[in-house]
Backbone atoms as SQL, in Angstrom:
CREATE TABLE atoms (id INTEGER PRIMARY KEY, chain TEXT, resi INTEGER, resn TEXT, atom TEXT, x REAL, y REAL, z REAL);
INSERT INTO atoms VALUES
  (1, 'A', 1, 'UNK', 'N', 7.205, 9.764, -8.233),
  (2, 'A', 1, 'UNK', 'CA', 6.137, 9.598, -9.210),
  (3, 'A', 1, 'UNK', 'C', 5.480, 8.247, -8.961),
  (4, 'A', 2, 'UNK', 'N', 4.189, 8.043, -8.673),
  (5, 'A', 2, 'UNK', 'CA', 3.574, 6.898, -8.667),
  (6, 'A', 2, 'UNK', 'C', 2.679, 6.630, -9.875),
  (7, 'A', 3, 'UNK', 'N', 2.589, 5.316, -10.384),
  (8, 'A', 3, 'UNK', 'CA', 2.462, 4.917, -11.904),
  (9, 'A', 3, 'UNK', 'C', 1.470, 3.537, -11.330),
  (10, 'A', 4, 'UNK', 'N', 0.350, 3.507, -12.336),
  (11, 'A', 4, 'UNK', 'CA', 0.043, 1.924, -12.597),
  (12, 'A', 4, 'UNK', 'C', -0.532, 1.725, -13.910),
  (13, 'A', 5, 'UNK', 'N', -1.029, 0.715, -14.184),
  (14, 'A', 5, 'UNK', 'CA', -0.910, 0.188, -15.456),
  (15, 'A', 5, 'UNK', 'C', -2.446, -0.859, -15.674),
  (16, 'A', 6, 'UNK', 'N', -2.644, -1.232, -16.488),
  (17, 'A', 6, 'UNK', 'CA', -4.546, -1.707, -16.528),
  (18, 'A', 6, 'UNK', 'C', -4.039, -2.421, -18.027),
  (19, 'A', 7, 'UNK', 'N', -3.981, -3.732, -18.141),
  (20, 'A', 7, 'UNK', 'CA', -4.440, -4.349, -19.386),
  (21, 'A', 7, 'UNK', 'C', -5.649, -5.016, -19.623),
  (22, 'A', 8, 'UNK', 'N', -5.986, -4.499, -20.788),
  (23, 'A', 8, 'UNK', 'CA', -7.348, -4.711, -20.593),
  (24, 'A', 8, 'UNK', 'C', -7.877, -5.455, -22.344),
  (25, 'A', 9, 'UNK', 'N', -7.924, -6.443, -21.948),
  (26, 'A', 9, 'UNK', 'CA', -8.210, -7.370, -23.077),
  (27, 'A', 9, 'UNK', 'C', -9.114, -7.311, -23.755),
  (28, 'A', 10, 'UNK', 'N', -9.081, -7.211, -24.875),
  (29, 'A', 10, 'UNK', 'CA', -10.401, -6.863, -25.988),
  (30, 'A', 10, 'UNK', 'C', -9.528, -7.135, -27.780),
  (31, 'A', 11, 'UNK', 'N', -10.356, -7.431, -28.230),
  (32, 'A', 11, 'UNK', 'CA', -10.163, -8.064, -29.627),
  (33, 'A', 11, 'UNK', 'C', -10.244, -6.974, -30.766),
  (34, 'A', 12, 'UNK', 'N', -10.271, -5.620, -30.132),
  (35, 'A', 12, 'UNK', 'CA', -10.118, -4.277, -30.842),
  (36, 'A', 12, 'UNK', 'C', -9.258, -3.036, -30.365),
  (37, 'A', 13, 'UNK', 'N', -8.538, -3.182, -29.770),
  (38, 'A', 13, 'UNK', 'CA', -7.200, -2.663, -29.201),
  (39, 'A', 13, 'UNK', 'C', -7.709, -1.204, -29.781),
  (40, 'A', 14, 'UNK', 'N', -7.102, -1.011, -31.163),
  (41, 'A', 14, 'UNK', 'CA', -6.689, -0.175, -31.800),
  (42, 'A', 14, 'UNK', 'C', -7.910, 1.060, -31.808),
  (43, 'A', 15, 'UNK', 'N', -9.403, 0.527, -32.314),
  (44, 'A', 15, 'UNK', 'CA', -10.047, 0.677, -32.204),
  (45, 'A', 15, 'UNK', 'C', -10.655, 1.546, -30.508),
  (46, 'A', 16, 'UNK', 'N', -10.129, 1.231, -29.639),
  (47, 'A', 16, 'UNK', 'CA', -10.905, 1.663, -28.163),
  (48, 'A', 16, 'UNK', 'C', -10.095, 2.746, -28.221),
  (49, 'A', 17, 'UNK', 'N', -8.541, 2.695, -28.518),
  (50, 'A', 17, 'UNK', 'CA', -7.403, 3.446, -28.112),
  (51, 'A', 17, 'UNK', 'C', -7.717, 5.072, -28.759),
  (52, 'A', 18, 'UNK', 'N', -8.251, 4.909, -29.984),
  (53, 'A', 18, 'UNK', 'CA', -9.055, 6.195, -31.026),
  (54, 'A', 18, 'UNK', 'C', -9.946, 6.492, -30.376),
  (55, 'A', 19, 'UNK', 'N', -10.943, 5.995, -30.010),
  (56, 'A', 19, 'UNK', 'CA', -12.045, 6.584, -29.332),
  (57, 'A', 19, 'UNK', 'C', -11.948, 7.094, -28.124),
  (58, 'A', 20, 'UNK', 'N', -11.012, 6.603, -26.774),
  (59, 'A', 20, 'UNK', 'CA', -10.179, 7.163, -25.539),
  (60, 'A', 20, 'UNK', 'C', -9.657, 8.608, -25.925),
  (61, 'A', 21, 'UNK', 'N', -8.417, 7.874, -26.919),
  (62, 'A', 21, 'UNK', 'CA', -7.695, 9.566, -26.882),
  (63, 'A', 21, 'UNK', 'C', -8.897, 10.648, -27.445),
  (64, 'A', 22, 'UNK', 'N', -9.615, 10.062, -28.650),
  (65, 'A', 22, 'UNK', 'CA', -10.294, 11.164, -29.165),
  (66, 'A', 22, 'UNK', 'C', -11.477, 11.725, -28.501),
  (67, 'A', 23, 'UNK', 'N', -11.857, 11.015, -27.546),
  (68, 'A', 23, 'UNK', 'CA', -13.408, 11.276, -26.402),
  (69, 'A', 23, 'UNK', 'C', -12.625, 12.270, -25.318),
  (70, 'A', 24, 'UNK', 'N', -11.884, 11.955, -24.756),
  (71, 'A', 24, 'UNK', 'CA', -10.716, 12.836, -23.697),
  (72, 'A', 24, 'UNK', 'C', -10.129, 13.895, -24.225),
  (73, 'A', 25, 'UNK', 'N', -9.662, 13.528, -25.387),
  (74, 'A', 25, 'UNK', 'CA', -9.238, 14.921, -25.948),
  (75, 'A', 25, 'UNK', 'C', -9.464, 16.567, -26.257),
  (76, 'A', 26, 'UNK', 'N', -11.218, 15.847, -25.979),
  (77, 'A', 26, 'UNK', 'CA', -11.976, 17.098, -26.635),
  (78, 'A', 26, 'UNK', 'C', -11.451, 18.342, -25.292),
  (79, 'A', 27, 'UNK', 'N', -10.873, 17.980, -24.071),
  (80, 'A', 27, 'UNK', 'CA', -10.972, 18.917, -23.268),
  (81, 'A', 27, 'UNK', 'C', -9.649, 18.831, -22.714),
  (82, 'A', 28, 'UNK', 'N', -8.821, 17.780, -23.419),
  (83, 'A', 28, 'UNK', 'CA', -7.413, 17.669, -22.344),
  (84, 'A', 28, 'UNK', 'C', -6.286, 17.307, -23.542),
  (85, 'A', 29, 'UNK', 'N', -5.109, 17.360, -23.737),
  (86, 'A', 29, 'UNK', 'CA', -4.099, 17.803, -24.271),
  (87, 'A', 29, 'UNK', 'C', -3.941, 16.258, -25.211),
  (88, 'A', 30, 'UNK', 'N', -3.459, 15.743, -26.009),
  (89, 'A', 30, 'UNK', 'CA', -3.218, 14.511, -26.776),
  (90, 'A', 30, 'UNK', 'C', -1.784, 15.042, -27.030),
  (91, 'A', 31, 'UNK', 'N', -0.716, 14.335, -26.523),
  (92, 'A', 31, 'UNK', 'CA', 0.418, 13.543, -27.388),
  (93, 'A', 31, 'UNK', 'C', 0.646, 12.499, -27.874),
  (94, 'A', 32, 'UNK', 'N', 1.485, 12.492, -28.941),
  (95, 'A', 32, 'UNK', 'CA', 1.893, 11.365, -29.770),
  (96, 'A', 32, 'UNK', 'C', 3.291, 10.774, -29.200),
  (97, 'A', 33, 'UNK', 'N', 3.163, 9.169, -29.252),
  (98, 'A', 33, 'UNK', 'CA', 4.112, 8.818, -27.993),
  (99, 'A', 33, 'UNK', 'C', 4.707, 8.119, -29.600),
  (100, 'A', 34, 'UNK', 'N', 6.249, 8.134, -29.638),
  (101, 'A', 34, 'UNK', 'CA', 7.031, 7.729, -30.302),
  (102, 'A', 34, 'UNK', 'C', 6.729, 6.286, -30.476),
  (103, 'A', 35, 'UNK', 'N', 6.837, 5.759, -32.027),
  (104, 'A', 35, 'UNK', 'CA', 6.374, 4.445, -32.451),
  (105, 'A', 35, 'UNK', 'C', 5.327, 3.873, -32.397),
  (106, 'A', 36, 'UNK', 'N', 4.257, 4.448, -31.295),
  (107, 'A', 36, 'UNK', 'CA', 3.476, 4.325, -31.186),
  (108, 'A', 36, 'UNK', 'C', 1.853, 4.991, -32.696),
  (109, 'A', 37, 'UNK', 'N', 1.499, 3.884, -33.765),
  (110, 'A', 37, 'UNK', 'CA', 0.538, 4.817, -34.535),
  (111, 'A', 37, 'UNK', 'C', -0.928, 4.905, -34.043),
  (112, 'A', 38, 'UNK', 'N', -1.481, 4.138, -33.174),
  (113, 'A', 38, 'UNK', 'CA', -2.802, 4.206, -32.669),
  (114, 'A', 38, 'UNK', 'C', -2.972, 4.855, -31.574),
  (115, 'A', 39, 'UNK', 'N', -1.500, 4.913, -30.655),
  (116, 'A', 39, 'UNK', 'CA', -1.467, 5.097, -29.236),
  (117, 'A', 39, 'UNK', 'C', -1.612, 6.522, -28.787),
  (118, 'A', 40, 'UNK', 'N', -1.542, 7.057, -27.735),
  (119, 'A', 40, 'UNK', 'CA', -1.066, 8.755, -27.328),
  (120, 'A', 40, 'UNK', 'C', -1.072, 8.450, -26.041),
  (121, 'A', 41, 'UNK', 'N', -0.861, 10.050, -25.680),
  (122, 'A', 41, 'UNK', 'CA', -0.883, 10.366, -23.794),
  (123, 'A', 41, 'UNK', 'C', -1.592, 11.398, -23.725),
  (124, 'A', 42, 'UNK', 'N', -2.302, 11.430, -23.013),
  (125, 'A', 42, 'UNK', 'CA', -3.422, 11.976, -22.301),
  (126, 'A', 42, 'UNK', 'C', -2.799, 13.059, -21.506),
  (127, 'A', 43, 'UNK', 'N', -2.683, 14.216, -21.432),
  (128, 'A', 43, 'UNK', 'CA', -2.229, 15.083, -20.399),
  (129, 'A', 43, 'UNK', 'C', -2.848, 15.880, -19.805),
  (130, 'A', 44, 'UNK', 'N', -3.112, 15.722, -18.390),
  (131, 'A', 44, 'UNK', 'CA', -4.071, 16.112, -17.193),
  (132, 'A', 44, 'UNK', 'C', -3.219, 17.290, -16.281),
  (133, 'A', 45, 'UNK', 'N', -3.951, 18.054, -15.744),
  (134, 'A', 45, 'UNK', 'CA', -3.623, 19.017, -14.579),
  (135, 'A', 45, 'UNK', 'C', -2.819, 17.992, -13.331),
  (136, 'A', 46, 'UNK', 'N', -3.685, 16.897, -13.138),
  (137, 'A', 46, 'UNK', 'CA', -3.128, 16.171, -12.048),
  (138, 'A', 46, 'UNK', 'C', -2.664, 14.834, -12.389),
  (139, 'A', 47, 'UNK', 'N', -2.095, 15.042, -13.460),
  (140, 'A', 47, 'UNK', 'CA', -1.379, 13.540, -14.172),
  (141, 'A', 47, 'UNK', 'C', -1.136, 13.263, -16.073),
  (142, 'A', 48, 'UNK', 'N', -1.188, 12.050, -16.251),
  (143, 'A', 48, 'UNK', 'CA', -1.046, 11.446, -17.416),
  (144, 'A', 48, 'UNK', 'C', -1.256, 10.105, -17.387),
  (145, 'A', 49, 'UNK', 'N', -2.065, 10.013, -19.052),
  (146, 'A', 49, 'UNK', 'CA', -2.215, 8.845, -19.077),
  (147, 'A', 49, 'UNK', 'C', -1.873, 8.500, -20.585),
  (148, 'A', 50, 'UNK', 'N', -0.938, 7.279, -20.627),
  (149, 'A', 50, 'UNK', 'CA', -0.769, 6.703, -21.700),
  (150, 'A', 50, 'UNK', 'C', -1.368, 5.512, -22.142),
  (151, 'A', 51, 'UNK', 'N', -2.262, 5.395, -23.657),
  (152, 'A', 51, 'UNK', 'CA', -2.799, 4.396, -24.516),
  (153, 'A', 51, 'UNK', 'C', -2.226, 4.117, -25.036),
  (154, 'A', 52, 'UNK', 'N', -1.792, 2.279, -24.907),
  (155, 'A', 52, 'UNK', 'CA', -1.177, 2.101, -26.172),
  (156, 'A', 52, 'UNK', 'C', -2.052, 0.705, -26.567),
  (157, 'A', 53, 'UNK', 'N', -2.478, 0.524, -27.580),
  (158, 'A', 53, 'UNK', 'CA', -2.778, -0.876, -27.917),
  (159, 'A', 53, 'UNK', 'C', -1.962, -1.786, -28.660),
  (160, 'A', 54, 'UNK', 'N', -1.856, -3.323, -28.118),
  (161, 'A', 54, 'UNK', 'CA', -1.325, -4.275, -28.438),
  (162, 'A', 54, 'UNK', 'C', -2.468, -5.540, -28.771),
  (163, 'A', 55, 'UNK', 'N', -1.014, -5.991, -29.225),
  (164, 'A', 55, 'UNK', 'CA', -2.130, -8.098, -29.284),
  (165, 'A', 55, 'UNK', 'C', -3.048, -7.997, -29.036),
  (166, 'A', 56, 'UNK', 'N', -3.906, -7.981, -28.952),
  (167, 'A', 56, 'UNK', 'CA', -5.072, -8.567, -28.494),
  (168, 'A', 56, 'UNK', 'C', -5.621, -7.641, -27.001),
  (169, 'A', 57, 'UNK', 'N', -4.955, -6.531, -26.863),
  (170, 'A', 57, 'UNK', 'CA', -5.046, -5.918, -25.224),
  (171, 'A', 57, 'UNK', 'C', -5.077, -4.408, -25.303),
  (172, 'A', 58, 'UNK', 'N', -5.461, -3.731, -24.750),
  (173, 'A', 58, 'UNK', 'CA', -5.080, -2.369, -24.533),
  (174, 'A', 58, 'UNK', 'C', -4.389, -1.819, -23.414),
  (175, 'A', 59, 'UNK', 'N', -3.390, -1.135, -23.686),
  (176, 'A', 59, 'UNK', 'CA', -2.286, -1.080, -22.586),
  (177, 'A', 59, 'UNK', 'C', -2.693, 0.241, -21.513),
  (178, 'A', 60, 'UNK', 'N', -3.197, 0.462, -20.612),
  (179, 'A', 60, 'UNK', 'CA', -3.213, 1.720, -19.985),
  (180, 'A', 60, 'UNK', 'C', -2.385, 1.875, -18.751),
  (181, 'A', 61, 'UNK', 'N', -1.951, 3.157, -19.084),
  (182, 'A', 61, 'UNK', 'CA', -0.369, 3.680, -17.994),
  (183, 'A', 61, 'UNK', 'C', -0.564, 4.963, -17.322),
  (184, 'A', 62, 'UNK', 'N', -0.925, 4.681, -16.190),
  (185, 'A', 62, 'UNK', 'CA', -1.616, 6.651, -15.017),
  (186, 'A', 62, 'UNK', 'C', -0.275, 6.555, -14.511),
  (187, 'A', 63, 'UNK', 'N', 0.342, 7.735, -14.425),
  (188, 'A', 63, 'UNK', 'CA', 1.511, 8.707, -13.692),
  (189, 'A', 63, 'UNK', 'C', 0.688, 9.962, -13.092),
  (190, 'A', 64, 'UNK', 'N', 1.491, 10.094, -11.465),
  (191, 'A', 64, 'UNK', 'CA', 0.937, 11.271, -10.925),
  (192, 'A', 64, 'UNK', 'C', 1.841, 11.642, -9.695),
  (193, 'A', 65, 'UNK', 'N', 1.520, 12.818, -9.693),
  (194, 'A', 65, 'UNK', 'CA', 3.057, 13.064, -8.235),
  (195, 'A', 65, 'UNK', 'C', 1.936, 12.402, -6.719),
  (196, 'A', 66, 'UNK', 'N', 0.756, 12.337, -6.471),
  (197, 'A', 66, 'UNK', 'CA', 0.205, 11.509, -5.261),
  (198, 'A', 66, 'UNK', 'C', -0.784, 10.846, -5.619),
  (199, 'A', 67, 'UNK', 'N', -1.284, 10.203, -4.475),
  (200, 'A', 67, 'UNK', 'CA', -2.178, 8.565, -4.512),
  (201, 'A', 67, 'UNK', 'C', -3.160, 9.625, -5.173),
  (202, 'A', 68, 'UNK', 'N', -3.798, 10.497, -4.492),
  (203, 'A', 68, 'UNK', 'CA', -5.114, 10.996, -4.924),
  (204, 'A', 68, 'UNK', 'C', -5.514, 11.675, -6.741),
  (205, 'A', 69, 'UNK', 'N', -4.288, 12.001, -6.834),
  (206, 'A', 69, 'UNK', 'CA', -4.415, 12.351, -8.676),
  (207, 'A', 69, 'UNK', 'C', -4.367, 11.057, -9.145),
  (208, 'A', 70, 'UNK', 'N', -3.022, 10.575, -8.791),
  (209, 'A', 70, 'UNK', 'CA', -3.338, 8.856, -9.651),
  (210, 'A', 70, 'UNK', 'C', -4.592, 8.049, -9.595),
  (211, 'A', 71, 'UNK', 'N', -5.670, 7.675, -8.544),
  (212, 'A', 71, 'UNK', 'CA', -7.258, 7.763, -7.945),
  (213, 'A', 71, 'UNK', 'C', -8.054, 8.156, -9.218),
  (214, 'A', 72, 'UNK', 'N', -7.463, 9.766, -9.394),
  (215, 'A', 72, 'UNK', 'CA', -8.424, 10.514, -10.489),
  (216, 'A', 72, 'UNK', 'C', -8.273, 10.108, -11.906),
  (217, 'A', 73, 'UNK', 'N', -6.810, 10.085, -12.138),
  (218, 'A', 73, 'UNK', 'CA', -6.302, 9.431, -13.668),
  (219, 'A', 73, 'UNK', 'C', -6.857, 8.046, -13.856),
  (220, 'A', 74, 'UNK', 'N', -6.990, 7.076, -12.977),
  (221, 'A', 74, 'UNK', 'CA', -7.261, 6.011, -13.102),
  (222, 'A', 74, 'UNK', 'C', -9.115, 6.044, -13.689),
  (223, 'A', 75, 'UNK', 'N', -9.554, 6.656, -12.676),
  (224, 'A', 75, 'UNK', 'CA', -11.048, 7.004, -12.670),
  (225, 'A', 75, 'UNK', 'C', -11.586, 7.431, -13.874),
  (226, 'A', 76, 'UNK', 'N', -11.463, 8.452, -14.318),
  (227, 'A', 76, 'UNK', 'CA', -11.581, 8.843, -15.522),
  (228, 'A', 76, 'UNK', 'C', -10.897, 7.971, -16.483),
  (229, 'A', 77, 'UNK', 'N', -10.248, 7.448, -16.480),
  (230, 'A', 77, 'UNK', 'CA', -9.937, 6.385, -17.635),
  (231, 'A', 77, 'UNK', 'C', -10.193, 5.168, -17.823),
  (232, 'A', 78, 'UNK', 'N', -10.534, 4.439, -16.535),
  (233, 'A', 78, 'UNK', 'CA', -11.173, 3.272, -16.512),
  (234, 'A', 78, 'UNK', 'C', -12.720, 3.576, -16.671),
  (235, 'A', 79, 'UNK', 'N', -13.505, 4.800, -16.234),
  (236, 'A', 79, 'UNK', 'CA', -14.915, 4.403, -16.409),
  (237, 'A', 79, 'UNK', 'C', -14.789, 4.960, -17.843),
  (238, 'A', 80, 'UNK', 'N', -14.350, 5.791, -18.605),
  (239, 'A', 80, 'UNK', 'CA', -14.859, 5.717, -20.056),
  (240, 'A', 80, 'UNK', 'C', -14.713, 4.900, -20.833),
  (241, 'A', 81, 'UNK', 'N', -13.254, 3.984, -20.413),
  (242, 'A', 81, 'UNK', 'CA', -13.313, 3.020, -21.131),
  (243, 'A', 81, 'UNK', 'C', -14.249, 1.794, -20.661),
  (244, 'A', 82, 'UNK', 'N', -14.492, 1.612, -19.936),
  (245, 'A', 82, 'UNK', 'CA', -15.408, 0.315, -19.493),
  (246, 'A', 82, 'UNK', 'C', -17.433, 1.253, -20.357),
  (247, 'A', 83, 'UNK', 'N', -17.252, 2.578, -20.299),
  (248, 'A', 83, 'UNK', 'CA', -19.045, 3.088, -21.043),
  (249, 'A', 83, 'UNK', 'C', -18.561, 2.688, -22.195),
  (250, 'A', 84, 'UNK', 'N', -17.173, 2.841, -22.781),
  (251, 'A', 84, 'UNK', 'CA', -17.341, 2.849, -24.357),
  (252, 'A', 84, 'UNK', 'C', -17.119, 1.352, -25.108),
  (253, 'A', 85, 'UNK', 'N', -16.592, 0.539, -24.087),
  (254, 'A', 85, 'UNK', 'CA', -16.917, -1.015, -23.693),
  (255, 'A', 85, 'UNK', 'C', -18.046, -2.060, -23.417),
  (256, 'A', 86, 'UNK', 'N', -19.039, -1.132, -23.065),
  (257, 'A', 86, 'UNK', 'CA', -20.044, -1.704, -22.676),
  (258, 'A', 86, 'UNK', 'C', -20.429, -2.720, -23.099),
  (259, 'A', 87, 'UNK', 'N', -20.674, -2.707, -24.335),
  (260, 'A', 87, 'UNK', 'CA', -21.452, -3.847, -25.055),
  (261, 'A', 87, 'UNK', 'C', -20.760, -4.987, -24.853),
  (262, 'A', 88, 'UNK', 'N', -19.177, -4.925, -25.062),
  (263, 'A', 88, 'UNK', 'CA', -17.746, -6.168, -24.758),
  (264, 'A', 88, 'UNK', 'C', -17.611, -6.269, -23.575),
  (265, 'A', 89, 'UNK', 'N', -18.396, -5.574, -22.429),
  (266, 'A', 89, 'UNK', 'CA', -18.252, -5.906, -21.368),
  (267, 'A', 89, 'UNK', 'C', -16.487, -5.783, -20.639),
  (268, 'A', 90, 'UNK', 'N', -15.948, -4.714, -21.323),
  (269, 'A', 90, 'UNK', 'CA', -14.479, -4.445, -21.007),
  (270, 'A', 90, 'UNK', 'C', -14.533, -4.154, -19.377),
  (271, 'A', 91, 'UNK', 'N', -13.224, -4.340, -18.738),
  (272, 'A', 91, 'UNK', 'CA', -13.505, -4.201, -17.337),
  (273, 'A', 91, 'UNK', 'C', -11.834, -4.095, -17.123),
  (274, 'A', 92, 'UNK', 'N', -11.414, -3.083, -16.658),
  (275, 'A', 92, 'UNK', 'CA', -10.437, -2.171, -16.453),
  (276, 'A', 92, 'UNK', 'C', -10.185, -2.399, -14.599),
  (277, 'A', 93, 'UNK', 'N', -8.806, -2.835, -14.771),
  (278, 'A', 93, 'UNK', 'CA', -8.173, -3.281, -13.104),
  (279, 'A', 93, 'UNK', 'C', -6.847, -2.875, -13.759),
  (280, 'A', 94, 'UNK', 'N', -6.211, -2.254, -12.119),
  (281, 'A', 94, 'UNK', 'CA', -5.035, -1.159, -11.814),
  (282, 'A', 94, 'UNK', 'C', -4.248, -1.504, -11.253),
  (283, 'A', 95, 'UNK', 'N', -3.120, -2.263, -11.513),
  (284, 'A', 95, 'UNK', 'CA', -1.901, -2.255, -10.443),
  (285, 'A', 95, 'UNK', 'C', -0.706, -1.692, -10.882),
  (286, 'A', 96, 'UNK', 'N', -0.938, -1.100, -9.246),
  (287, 'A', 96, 'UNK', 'CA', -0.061, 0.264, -9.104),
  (288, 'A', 96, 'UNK', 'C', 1.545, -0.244, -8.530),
  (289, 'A', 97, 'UNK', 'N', 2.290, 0.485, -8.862),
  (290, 'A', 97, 'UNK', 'CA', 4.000, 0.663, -8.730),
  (291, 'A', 97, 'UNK', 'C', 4.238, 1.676, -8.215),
  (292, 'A', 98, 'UNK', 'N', 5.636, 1.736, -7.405),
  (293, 'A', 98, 'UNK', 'CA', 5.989, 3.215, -6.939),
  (294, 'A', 98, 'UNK', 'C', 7.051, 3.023, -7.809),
  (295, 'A', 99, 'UNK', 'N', 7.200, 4.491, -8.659),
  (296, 'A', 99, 'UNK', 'CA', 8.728, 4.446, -10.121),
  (297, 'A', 99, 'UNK', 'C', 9.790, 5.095, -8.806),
  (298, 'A', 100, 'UNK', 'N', 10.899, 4.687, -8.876),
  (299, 'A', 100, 'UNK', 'CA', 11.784, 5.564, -8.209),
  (300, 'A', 100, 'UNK', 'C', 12.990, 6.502, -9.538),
  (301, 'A', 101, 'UNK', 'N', 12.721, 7.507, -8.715),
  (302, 'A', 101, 'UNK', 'CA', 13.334, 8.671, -9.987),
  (303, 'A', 101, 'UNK', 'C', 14.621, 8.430, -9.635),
  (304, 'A', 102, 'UNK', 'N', 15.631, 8.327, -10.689),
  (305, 'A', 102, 'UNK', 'CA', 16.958, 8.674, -10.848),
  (306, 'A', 102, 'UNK', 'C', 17.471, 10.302, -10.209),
  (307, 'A', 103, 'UNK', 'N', 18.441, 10.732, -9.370),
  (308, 'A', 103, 'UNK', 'CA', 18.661, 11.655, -9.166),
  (309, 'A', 103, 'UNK', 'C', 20.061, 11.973, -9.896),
  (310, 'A', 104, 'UNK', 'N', 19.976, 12.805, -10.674),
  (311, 'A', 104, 'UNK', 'CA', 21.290, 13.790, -11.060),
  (312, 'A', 104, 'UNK', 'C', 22.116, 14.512, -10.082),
  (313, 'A', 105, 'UNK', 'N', 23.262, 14.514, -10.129),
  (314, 'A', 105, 'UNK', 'CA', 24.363, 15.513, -9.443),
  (315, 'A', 105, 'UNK', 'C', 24.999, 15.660, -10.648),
  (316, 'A', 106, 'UNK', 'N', 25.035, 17.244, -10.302),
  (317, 'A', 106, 'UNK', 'CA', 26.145, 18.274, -11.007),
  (318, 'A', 106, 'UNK', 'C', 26.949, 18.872, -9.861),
  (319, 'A', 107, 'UNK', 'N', 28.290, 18.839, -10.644),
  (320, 'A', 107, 'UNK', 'CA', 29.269, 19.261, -9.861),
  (321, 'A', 107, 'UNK', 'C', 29.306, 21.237, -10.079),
  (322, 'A', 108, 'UNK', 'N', 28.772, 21.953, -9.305),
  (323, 'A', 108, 'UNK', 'CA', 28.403, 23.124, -9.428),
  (324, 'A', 108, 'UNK', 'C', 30.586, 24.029, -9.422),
  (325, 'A', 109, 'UNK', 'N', 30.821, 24.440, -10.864),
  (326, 'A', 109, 'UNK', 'CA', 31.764, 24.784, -11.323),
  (327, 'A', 109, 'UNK', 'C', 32.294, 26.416, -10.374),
  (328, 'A', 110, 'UNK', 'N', 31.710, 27.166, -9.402),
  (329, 'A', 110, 'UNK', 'CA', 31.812, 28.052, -9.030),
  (330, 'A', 110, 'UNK', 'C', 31.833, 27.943, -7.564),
  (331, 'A', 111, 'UNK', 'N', 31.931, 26.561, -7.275),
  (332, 'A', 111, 'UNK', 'CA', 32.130, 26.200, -5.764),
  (333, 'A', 111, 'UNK', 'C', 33.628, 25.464, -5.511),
  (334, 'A', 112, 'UNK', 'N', 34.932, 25.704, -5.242),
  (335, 'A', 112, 'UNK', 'CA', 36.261, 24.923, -5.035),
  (336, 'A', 112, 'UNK', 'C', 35.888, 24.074, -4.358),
  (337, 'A', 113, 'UNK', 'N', 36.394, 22.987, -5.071),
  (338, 'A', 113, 'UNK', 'CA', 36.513, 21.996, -4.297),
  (339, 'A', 113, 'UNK', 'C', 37.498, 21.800, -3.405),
  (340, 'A', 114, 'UNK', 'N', 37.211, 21.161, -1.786),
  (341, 'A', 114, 'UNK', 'CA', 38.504, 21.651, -1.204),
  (342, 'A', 114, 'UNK', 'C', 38.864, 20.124, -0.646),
  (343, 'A', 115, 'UNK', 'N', 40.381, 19.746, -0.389),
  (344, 'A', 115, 'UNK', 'CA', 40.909, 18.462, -0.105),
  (345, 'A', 115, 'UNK', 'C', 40.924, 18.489, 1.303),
  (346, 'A', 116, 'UNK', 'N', 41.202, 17.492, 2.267),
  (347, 'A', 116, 'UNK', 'CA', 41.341, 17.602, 3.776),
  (348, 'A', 116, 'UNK', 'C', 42.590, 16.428, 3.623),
  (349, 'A', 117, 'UNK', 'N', 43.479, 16.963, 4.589),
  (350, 'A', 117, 'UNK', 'CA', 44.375, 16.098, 4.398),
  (351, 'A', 117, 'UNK', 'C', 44.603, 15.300, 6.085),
  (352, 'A', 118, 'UNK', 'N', 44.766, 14.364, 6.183),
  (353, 'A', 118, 'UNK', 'CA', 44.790, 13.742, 6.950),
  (354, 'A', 118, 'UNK', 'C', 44.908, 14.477, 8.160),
  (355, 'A', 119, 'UNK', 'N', 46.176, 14.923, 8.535),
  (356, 'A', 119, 'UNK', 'CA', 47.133, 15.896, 10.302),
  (357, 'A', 119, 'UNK', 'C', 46.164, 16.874, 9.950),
  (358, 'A', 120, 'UNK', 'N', 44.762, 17.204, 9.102),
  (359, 'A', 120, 'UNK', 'CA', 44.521, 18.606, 9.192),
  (360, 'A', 120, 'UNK', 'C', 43.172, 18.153, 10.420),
  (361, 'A', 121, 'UNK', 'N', 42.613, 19.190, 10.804),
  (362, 'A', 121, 'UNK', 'CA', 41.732, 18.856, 11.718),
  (363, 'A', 121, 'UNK', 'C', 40.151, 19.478, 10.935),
  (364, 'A', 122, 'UNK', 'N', 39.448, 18.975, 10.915),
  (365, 'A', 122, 'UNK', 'CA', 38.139, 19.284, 9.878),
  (366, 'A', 122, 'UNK', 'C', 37.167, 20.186, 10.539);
């Protein structure tokens, strides 16, 4: 999963974060991200994006399985927010992370496990 992140400073956080989810929404999925009361996630065919506003900043977070959806998540979320910015002159920059996923093992219950003992030959 590749992820980046955009803080983007403005003196109405809360305010941009309503108008994002609710301008995007009209055509793409809104969740409510735990603890979060202004914030959501954005859910795309070729990604996600999470709003959250803070202090003085607005927090934006693109997840996508390749460079080119993350490209698109970013795109669409930085230019609406920089039109619906305009007047504040908001200006939206992306640095990107590669997340590395945790992998699970299960021990599959219908397979014996078998011992090798040393004199045995493998």
């Amino acid at each position: 999963m590749l992820q980046s992140t955009a803080v983007v400073a403005t003196d109405a956080p809360e305010r941009y974060a309503k108008q994002l989810l609710a301008h995007i929404g009209r055509k793409n999925t809104v969740e409510t991200v735990d603890g979060e009361r202004h914030g959501g996630r954005l859910v795309f065919a070729y990604g996600t994006e999470t709003v959250r506003p803070e202090d003085n900043n607005l927090v934006l977070e693109a997840a996508a399985e390749d460079p080119d959806s993350l490209a698109h998540v970013e795109d669409v979320l930085g230019r609406h927010l920089e039109r619906l910015g305009a007047k504040r002159e908001l200006v939206v920059t992306w640095q990107r992370r590669r997340c590395r996923q945790r992998r699970r093992y299960r021990r599959l219950s219908s397979i014996p496990s078998r011992r090798f003992r040393a004199d045995h030959p493998h």
